[in-house]
C-alpha positions as CSV (number, residue, x, y, z in Angstrom):
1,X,-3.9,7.8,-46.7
2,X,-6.3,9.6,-44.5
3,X,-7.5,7.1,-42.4
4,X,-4.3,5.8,-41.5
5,X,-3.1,9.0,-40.9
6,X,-6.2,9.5,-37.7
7,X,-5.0,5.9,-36.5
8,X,-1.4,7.2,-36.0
9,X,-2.7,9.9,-34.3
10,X,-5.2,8.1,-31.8
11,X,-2.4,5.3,-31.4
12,X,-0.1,8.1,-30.4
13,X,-2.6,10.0,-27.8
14,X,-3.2,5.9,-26.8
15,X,0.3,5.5,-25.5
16,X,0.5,9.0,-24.3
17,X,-2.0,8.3,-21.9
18,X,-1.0,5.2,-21.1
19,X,2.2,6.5,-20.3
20,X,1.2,9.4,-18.2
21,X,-1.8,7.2,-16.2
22,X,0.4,4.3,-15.7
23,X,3.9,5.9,-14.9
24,X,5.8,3.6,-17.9
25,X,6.7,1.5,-15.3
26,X,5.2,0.1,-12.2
27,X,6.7,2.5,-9.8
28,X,7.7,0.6,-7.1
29,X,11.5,0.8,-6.2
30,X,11.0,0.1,-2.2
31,X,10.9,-3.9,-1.6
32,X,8.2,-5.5,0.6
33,X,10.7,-6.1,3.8
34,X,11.9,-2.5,3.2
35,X,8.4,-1.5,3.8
36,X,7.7,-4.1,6.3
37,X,10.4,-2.5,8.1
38,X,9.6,0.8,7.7
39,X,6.1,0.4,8.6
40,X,7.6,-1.6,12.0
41,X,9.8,1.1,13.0
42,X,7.2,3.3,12.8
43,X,5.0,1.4,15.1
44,X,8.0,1.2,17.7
45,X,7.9,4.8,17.9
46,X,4.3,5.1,18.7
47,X,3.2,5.3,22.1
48,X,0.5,3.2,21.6
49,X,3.0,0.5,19.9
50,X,2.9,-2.7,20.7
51,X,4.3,-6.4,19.3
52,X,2.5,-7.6,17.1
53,X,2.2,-11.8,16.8
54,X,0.8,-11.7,13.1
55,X,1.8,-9.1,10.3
56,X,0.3,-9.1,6.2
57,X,1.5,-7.3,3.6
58,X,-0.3,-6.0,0.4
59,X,1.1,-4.2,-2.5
60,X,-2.0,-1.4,-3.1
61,X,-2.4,1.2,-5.7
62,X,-3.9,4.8,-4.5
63,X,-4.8,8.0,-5.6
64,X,-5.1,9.3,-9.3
65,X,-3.2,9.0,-11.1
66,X,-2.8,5.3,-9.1
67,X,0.3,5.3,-7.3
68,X,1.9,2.1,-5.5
69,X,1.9,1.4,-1.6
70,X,2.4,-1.1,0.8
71,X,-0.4,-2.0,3.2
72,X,0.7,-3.3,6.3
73,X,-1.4,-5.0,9.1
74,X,-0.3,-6.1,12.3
75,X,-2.1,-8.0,14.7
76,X,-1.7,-8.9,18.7
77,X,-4.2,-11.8,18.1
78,X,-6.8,-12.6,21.2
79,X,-5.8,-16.3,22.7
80,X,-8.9,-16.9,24.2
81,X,-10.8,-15.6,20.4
82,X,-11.0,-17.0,16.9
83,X,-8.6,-16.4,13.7
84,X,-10.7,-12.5,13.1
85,X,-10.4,-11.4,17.1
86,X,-7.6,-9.1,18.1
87,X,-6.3,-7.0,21.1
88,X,-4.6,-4.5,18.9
89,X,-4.0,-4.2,15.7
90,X,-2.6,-1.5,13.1
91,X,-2.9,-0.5,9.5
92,X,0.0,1.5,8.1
93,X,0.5,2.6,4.9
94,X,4.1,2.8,2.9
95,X,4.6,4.5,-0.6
96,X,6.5,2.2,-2.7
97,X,8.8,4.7,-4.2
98,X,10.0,6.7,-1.5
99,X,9.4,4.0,1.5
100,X,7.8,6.7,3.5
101,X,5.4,6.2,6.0
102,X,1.8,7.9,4.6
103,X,-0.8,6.6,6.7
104,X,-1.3,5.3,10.3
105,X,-4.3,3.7,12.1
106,X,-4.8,1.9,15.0
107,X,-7.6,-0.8,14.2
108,X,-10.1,-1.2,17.6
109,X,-11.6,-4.7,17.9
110,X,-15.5,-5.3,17.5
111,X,-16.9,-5.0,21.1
112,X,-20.3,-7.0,19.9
């Protein structure tokens, strides 16, 4: 009766943990186009915005305890270069349960 007794406990503090890490569920209540949109609206407002001819779209986890994002990329590709050269391009960041814009960077292309 003893041993099962520590294996109730350490299957409890197991799922506790699990619980508190992982969220009990997977935290994301904002849709991909939802993001996508967010994230496009927030390049429209930048000065430095431009249209973009390509976009991509990653569902990330960041931070600890991990929390669920949505990277977004868009591209204004080069004509004249391959599938990897760009005129502009920029990374921005959307949190996945509020759909609020977290991080914003313009990408610059190699010059080499």
């Amino acid at each position: 009766m003893g041993n099962r007794k520590w294996v109730l406990i350490g299957t409890g503090v197991l799922l506790a943990i699990i619980l508190i890490f992982f969220d009990g569920c997977s935290g994301v209540e904002v849709e991909e186009e939802a993001a996508v949109a967010a994230a496009r609206a927030a390049l429209d407002v930048t000065p430095e915005g431009f249209e973009p001819d390509r976009s991509e779209v990653r569902l990330i986890r960041r931070g600890f305890p991990p929390r669920p994002a949505w990277a977004v990329v868009f591209t204004l590709t080069d004509p004249a270069g391959g599938r990897n050269d760009f005129l502009r391009q920029a990374a921005i960041v959307v949190d996945a349960g509020t759909g609020a814009v977290v991080e914003f960077e313009f990408v610059e292309p190699d010059s080499g």
